[in-house]
N, C-alpha and C positions, 0 to 999 in steps of 0.2 A: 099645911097638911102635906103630908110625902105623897109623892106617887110614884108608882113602880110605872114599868113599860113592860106591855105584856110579851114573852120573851115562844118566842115561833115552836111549834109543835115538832118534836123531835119525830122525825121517821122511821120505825123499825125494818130493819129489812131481816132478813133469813136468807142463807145461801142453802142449796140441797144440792148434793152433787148426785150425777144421772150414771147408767150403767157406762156412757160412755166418758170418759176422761176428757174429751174436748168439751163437754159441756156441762153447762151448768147452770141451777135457775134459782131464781132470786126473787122472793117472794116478799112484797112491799106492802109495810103496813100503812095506807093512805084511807081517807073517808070516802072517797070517791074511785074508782076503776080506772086503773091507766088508756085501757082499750076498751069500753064498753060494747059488748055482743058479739064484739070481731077479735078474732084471730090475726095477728097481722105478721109479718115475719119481711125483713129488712135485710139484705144485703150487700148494701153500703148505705152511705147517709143520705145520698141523689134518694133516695128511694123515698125516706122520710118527709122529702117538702117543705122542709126547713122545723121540722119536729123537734123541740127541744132535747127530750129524749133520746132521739136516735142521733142526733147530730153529738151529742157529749159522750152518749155509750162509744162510738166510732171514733171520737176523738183519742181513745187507749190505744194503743198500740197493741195486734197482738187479735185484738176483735173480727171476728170471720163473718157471721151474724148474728142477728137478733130476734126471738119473738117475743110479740107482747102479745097477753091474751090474759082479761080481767086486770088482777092488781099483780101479776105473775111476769118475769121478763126472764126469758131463756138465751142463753148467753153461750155460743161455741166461737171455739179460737183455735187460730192457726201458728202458736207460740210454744215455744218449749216452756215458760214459766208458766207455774203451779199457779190453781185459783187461792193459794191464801195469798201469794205476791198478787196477784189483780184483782182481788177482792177491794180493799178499802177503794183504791179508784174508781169499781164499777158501783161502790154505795155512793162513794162524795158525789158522783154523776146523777143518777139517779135521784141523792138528795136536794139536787142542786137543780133540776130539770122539776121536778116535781114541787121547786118552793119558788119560783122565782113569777108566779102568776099568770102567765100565760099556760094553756094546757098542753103538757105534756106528748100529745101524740096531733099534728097538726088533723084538722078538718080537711083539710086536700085529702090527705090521704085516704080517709075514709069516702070521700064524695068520689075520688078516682075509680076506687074499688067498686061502687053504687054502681056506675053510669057503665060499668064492663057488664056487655049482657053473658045470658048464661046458653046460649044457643052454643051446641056442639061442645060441652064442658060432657054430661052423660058418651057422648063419643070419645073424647079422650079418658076419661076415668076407666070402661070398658076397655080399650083396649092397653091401657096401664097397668091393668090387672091380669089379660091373659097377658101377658108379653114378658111383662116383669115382676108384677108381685105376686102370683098365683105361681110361677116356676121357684122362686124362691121361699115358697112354703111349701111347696111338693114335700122336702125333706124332712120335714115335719104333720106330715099327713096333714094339712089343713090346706085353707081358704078362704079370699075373702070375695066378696060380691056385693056389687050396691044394689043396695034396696030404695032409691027413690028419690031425688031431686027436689025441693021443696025451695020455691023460691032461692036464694041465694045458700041454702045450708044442703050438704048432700049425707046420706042418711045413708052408711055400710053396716055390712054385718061377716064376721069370722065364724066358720065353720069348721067339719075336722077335729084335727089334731089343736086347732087354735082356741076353739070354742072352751073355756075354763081353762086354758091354759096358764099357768101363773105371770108368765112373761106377756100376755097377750095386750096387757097396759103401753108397755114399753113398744111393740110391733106397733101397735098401731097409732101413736102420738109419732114415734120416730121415723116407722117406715112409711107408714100406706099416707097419715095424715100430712105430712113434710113433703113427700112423693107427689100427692096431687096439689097440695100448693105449689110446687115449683111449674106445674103447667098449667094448672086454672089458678092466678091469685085471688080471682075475684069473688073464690069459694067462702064465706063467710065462716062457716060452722063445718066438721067433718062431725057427726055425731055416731056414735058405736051402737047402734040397733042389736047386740050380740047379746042373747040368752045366758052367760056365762054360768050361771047358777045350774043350769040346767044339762049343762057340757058330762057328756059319759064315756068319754073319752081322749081326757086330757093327755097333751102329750108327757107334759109336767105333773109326777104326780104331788 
């Protein structure tokens, strides 16, 4: 009787490219979550812990950093070459981090993040927002403000000119949510408590 050998599940990925040109995200079609609940964002491969994932993304040249968040891996670079020249590299990685059996985003990483307590993260977020992100929405008549602290996820909301603004996706994944990871990492979730529906005076119409 013949028998076949059963031949390994191809991975779909997706690129989307972002308003801005250095980035770009690449959405993996896997049965299980690269990053489940977390948010995580990588700035070289020390950071990763020996992450299969993040040590192959880093291994391209050209790579600035990384988030992972769900089956979703966000990709900026410091390279004059176009994402279709780094595309096929950053799938073979990724296909390759994702099939080799071990999981993909090391358990350190995520135990690291656990054991950071959240004491004086609300004091930096607060003063993140007057200083820098609340001056830099002036000009668009808007605002953002936290609304509440919740175990390791912190809970904002855009006001203003922000509130249904069409771009208010983009501000807030790029600016405010990127902005407080780079000073609380241990922020789990940034979540948008923003009424958008409800915005009567967008600054976008």
């Amino acid at each position: 009787m013949e028998t076949t050998t059963a031949q390994p599940k191809t991975i779909k990925i997706a690129g989307e490219l972002t308003h801005d040109p250095d980035v770009c995200r690449f959405h993996v079609g896997t049965d299980q979550p690269l990053a489940e609940g977390w948010t995580l964002i990588f700035n070289s491969a020390a950071e990763g812990k020996g992450s299969p994932l993040v040590d192959a993304l880093f291994g391209i040249a050209g790579i600035a950093h990384v988030m992972v968040e769900e089956s979703t891996v966000t990709i900026g670079k410091d390279t004059p070459a176009g994402w279709p020249q780094l595309a096929p590299d950053i799938a073979k990685a990724i296909r390759t981090a994702c099939a080799n059996g071990a999981p993909p985003i090391s358990a350190l990483v995520i135990e690291g993040l656990q054991s950071q307590p959240m004491d004086g993260v609300e004091e930096i977020i607060r003063e993140l927002f007057e200083k820098k992100i609340n001056p830099a929405l002036e000009s668009h008549g808007g605002y953002v403000r936290l609304v509440k602290i919740a175990g390791h996820d912190v809970h904002v909301e855009m006001g203003g000119g922000c509130q249904g603004c069409s771009s208010a996706k983009a501000t807030m994944q790029h600016g405010v949510e990127n902005a407080i990871r780079r000073l609380a990492p241990q922020v789990r979730k940034v979540i948008d408590a923003t009424d958008h529906a409800s915005g009567d005076k967008p600054f976008f119409k």
